[in-house]
OpenMM code with the backbone's topology and positions (N, CA, C; nanometers):
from openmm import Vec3, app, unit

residues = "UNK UNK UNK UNK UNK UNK UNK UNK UNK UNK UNK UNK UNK UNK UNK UNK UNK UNK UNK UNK UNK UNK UNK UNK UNK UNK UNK UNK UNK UNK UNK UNK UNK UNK UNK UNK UNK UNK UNK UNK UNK UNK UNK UNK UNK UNK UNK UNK UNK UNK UNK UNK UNK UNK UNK UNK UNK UNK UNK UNK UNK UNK UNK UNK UNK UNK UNK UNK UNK UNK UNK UNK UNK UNK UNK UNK UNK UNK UNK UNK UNK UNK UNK UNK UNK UNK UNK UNK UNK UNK UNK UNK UNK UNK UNK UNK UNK UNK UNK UNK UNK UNK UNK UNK UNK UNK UNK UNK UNK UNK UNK UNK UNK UNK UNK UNK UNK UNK UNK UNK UNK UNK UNK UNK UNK UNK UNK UNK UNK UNK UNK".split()
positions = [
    Vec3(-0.6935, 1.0503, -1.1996),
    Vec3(-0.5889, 1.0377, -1.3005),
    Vec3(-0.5173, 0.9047, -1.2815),
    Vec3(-0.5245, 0.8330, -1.4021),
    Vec3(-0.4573, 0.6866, -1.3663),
    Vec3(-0.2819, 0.6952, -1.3967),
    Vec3(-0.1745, 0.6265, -1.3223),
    Vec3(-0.0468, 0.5991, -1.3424),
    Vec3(-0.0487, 0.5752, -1.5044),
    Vec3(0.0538, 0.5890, -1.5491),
    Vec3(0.1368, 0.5546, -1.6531),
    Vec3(0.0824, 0.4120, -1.6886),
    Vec3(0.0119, 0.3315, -1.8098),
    Vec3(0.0170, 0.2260, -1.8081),
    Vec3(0.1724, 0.1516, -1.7843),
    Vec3(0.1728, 0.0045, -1.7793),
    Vec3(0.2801, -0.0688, -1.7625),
    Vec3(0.3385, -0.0172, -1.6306),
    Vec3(0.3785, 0.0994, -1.5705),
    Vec3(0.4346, 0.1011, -1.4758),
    Vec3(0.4189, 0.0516, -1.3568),
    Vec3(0.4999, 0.0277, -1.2764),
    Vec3(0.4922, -0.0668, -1.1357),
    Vec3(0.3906, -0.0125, -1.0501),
    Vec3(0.3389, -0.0839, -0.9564),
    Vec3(0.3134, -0.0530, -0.8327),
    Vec3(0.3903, -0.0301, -0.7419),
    Vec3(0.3498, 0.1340, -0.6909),
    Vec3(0.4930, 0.1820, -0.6872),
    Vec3(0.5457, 0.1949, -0.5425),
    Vec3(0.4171, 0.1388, -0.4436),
    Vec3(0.4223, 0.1420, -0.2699),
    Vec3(0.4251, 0.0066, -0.1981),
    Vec3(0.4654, 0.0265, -0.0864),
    Vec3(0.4364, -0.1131, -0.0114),
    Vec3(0.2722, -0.1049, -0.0279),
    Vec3(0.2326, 0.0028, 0.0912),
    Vec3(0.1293, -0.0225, 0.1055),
    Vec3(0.0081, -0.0365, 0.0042),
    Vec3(0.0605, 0.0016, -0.1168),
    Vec3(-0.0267, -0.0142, -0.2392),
    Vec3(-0.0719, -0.1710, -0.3046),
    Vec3(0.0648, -0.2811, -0.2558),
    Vec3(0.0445, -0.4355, -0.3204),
    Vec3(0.0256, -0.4420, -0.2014),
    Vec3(0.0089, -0.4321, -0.0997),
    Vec3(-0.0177, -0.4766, 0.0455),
    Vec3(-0.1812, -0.4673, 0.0492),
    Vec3(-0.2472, -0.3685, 0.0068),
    Vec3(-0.3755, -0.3074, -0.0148),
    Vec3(-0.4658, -0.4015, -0.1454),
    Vec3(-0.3832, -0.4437, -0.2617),
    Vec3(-0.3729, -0.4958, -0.3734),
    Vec3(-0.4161, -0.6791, -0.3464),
    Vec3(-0.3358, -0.6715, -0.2665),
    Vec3(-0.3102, -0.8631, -0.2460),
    Vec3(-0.4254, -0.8913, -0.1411),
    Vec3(-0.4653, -0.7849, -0.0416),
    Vec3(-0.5765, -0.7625, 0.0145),
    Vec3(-0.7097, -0.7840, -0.0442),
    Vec3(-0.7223, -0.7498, -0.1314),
    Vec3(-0.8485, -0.6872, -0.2745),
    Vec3(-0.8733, -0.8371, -0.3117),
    Vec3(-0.7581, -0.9176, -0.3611),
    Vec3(-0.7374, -0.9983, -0.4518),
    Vec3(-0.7457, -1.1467, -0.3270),
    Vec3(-0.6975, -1.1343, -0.2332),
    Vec3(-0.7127, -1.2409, -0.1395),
    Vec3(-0.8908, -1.2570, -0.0838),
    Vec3(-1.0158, -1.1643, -0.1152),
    Vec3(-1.1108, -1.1643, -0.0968),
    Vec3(-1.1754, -1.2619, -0.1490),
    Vec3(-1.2592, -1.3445, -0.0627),
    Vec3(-1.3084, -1.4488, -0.1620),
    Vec3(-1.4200, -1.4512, -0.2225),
    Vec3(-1.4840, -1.3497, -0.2841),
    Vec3(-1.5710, -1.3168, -0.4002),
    Vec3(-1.4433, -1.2599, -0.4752),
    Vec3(-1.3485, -1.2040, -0.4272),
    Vec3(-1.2884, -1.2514, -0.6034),
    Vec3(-1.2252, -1.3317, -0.6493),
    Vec3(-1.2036, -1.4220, -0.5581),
    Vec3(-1.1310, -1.5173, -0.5768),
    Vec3(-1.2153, -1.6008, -0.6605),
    Vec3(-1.3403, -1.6378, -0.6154),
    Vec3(-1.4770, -1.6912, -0.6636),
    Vec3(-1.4603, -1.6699, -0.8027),
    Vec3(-1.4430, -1.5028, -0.8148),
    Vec3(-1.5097, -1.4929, -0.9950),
    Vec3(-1.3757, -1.4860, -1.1093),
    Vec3(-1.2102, -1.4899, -1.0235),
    Vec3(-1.1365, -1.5452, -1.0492),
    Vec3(-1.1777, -1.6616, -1.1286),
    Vec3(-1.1874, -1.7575, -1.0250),
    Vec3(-1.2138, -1.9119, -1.0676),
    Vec3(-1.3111, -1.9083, -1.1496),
    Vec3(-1.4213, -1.8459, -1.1577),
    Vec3(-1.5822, -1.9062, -1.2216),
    Vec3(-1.5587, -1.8299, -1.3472),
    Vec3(-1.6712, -1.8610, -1.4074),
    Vec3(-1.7245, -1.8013, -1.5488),
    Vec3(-1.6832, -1.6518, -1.6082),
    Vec3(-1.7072, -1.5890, -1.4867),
    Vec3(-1.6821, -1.4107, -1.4654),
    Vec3(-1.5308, -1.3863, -1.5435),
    Vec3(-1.5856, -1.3307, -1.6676),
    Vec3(-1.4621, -1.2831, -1.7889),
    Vec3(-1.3281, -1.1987, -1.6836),
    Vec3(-1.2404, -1.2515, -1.6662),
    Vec3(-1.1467, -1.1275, -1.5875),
    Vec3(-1.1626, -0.9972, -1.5892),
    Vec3(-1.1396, -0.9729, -1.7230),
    Vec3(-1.1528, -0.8457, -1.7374),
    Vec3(-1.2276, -0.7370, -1.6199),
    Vec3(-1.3738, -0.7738, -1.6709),
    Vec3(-1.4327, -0.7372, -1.5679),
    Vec3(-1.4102, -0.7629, -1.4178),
    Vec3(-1.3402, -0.8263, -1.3485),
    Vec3(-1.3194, -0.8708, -1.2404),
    Vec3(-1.1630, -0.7721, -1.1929),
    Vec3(-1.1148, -0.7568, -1.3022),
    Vec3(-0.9520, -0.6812, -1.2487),
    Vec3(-1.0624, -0.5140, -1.3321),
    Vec3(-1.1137, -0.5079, -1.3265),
    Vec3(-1.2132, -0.3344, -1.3590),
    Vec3(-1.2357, -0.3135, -1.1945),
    Vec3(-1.3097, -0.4451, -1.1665),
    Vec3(-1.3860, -0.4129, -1.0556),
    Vec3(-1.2517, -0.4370, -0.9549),
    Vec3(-1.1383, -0.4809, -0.9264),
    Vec3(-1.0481, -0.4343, -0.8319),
    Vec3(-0.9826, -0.3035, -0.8339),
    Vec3(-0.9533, -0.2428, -1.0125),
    Vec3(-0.9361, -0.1249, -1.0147),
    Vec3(-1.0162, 0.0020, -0.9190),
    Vec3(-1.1340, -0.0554, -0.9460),
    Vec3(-1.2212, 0.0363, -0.8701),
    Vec3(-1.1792, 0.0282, -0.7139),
    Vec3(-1.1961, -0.0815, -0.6629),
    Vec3(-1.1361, -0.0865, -0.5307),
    Vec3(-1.0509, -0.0322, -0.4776),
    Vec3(-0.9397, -0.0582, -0.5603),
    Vec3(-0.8092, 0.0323, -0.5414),
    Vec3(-0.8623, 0.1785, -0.5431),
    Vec3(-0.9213, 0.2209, -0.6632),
    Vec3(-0.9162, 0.3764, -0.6544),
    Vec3(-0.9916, 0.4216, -0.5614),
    Vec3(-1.0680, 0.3499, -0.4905),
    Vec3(-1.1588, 0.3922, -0.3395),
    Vec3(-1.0385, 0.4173, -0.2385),
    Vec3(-0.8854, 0.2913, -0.2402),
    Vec3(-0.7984, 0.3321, -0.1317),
    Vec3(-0.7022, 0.4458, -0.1434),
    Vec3(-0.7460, 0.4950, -0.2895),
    Vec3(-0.6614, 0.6238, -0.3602),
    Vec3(-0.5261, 0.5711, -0.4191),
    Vec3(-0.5686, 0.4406, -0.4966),
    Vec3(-0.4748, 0.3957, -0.6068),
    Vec3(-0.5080, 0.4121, -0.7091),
    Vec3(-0.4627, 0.4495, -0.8460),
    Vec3(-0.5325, 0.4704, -0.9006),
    Vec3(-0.4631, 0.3768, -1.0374),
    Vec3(-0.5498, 0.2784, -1.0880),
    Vec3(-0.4552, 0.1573, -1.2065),
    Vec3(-0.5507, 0.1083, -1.2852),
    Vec3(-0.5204, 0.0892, -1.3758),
    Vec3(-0.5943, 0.0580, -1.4881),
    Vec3(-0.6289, -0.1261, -1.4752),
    Vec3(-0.7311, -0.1689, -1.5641),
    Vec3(-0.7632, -0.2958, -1.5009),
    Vec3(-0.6491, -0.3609, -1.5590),
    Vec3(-0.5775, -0.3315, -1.6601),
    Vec3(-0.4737, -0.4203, -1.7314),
    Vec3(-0.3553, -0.4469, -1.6388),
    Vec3(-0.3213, -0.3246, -1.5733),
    Vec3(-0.2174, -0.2694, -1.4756),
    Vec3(-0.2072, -0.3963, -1.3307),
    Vec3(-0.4022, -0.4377, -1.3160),
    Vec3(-0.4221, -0.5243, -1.1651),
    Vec3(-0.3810, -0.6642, -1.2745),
    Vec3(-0.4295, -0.6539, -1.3533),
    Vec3(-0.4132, -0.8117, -1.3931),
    Vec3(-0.2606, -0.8226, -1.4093),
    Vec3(-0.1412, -0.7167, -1.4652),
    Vec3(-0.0616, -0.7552, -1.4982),
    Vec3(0.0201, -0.7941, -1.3940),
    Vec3(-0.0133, -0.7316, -1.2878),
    Vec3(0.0584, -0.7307, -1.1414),
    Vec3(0.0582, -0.8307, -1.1034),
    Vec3(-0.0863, -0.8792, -1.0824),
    Vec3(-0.1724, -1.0524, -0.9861),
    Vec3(-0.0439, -1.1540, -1.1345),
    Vec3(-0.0468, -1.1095, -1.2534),
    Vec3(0.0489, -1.2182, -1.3007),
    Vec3(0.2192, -1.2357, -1.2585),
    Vec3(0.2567, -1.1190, -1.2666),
    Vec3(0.3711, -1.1187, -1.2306),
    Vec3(0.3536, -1.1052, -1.0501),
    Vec3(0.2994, -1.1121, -0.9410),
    Vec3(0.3262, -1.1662, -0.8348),
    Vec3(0.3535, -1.3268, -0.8209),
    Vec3(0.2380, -1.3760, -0.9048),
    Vec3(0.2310, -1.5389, -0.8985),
    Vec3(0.3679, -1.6097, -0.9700),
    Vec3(0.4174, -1.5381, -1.0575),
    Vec3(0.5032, -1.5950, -1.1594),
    Vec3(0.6102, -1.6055, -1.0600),
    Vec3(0.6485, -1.5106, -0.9845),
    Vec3(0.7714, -1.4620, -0.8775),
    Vec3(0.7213, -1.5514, -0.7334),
    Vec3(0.6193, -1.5977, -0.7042),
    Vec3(0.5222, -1.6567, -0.5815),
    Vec3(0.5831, -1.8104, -0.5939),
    Vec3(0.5329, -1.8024, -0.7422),
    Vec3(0.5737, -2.0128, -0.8207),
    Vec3(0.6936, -2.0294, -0.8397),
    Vec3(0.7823, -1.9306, -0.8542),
    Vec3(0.9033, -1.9115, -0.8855),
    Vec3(1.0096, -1.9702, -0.7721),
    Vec3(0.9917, -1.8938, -0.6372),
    Vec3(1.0225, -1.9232, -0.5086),
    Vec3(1.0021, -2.0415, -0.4508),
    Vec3(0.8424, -2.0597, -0.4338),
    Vec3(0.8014, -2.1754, -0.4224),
    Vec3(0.8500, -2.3141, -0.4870),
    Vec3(0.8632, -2.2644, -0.6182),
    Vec3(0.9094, -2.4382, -0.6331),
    Vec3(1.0714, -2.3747, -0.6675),
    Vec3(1.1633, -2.3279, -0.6322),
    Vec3(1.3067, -2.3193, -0.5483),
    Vec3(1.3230, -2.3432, -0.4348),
    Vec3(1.2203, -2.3437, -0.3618),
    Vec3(1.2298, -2.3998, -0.1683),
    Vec3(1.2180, -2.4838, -0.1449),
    Vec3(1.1149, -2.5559, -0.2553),
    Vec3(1.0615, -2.7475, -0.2681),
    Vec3(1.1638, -2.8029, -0.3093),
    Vec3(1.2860, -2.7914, -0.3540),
    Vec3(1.4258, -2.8014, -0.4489),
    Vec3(1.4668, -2.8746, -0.2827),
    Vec3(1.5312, -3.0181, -0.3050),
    Vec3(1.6435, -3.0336, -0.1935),
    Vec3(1.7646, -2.9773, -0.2380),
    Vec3(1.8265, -2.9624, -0.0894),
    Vec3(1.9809, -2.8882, -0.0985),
    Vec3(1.9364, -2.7347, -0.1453),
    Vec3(1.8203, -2.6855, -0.1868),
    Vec3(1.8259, -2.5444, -0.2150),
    Vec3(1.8851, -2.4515, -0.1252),
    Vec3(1.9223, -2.3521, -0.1315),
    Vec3(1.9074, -2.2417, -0.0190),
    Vec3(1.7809, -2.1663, -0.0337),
    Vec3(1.6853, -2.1644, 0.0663),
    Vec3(1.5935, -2.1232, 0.0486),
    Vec3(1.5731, -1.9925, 0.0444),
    Vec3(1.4943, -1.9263, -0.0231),
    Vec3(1.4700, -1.7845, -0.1033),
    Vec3(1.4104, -1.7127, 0.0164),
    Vec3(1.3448, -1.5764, 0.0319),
    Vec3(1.3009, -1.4875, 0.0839),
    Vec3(1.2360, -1.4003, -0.0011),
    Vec3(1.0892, -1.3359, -0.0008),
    Vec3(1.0776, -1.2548, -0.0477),
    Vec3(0.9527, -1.1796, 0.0149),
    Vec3(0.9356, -1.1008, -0.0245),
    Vec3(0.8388, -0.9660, 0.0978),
    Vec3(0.7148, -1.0206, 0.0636),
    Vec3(0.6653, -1.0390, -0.0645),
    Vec3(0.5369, -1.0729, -0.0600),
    Vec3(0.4642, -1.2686, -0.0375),
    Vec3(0.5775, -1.3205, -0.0073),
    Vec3(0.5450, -1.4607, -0.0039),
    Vec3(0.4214, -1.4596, 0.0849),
    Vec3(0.4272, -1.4512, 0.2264),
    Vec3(0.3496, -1.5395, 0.2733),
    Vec3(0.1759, -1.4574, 0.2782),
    Vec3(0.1963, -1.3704, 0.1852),
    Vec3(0.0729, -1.2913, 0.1569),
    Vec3(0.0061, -1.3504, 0.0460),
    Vec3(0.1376, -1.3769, -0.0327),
    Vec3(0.0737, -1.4960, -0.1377),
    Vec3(0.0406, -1.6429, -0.1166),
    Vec3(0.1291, -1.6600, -0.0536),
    Vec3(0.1209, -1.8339, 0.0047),
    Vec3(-0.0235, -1.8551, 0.1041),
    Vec3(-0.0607, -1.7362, 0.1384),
    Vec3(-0.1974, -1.7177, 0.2333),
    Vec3(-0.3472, -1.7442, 0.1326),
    Vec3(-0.3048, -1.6557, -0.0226),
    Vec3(-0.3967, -1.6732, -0.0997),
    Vec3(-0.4361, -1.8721, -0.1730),
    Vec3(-0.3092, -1.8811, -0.2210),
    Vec3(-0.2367, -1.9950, -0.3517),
    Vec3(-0.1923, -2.0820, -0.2850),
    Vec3(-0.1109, -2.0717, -0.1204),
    Vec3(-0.0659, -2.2243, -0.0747),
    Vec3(-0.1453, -2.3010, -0.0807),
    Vec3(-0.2536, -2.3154, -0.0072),
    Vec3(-0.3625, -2.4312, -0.0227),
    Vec3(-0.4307, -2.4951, -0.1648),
    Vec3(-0.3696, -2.4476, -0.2813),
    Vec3(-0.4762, -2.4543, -0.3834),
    Vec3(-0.3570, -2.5998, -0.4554),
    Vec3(-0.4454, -2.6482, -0.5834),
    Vec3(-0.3297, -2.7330, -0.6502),
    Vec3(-0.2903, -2.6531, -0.7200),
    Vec3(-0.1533, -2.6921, -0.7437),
    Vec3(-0.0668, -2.6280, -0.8128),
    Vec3(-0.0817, -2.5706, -0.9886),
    Vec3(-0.1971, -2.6769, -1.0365),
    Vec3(-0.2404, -2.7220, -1.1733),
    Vec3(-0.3547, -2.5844, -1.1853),
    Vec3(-0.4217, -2.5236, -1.0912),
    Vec3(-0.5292, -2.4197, -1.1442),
    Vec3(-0.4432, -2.3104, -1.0915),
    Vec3(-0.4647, -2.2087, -1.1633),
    Vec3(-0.3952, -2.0778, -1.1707),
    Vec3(-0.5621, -2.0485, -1.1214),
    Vec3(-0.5223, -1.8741, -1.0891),
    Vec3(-0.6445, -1.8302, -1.0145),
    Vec3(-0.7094, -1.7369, -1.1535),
    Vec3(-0.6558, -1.7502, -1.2546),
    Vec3(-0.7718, -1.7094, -1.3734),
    Vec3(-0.8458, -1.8212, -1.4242),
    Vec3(-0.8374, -1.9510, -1.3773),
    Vec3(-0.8999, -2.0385, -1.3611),
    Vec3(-0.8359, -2.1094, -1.5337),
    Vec3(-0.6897, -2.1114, -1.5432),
    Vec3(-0.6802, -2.1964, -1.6675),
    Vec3(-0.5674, -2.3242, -1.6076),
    Vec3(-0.5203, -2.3737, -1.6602),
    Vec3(-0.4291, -2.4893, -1.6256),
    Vec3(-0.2859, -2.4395, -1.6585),
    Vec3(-0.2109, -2.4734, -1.5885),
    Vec3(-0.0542, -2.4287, -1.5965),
    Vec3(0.0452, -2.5817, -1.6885),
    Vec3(0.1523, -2.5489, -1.6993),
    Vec3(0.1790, -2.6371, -1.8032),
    Vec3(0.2508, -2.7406, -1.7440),
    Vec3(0.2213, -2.7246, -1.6259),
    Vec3(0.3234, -2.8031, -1.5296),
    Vec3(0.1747, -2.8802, -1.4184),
    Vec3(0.1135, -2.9375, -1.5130),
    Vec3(-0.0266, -2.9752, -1.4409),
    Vec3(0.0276, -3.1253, -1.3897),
    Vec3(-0.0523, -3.1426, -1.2734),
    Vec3(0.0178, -3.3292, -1.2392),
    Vec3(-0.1035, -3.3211, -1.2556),
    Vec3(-0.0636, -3.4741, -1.2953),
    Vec3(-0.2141, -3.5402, -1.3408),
    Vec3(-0.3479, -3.5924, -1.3316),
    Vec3(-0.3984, -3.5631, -1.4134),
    Vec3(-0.5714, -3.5639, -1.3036),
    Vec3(-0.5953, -3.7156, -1.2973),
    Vec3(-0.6500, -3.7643, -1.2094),
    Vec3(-0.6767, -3.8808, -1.2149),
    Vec3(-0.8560, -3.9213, -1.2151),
    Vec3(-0.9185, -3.8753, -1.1771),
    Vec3(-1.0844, -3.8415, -1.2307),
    Vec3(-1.1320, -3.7592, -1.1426),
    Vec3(-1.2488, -3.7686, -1.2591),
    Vec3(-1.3390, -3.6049, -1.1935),
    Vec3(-1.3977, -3.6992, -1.0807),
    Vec3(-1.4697, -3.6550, -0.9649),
    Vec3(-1.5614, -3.7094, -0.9034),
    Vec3(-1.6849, -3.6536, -0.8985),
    Vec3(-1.7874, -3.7840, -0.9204),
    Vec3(-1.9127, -3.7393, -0.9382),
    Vec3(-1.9879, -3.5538, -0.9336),
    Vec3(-1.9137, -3.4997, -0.7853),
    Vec3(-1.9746, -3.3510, -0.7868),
    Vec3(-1.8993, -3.2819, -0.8243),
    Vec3(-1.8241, -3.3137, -0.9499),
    Vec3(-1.7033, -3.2109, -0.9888),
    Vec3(-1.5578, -3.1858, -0.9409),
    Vec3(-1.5731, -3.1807, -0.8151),
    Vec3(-1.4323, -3.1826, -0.7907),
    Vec3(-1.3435, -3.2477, -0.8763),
    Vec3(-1.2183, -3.2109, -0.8648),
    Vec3(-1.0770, -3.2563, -0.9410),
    Vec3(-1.0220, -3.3600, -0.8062),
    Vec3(-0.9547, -3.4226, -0.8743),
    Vec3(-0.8994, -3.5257, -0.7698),
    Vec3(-0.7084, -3.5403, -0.8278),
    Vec3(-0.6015, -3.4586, -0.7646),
    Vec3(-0.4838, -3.4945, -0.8603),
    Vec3(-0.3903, -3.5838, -0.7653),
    Vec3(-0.3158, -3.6282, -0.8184),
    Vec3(-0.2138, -3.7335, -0.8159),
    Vec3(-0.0747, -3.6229, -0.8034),
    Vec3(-0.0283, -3.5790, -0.6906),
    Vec3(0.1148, -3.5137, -0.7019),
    Vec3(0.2614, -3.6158, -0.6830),
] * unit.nanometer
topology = app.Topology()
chain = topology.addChain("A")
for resn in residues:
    res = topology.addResidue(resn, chain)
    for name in ("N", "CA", "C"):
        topology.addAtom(name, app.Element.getBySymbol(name[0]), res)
């Protein structure tokens, strides 16, 4: 029986289990690549419901968005001089996944609107940016 659409994730150990799933790097892989999401937040649903979560694929995607939104949120409030710097429970679970990455690819693999600028592709694809 699946939760209530829209409703939260409603345990620690449930986004703890979640960010787990999602920090794997075959999905991170099909995150980034070709692989339609959809199918990719089905196939974490499933995962989850193996740890006896039980969420709809809309439910994982809506979550993985609103963690990152609250992740980028923090993050660039701590990069702020003079800030007081923030705290929050799931940072460095996220910062474990997304710190290393550029800031410009989101992990559904589109561009954010706050992209610094590319400065060229290099020959094997890679991105090369200018922060």
């Amino acid at each position: 029986q699946y939760l209530v659409p829209g409703t939260f994730f409603s345990t620690t150990s449930e986004v703890q289990t979640f960010l787990s799933l999602i920090a794997e790097e075959r999905i991170q892989r099909e995150l980034d690549g070709a692989t339609r999401n959809e199918k990719v937040f089905q196939e974490v649903a499933q995962l989850l419901a193996a740890h006896g979560y039980h969420r709809t694929y809309k439910q994982c995607r809506d979550k993985l968005k609103k963690l990152k939104s609250d992740y980028r949120s923090i993050k660039d409030h701590n990069s702020r001089s003079g800030s007081n710097r923030r705290s929050w429970k799931w940072f460095d679970q996220m910062d474990a996944i997304y710190g290393g990455r550029p800031t410009s690819i989101r992990r559904e693999g589109a561009l954010d609107s706050a992209t610094p600028l590319l400065e060229n592709t290099i020959e094997d694809g890679t991105l090369c940016y200018v922060n």
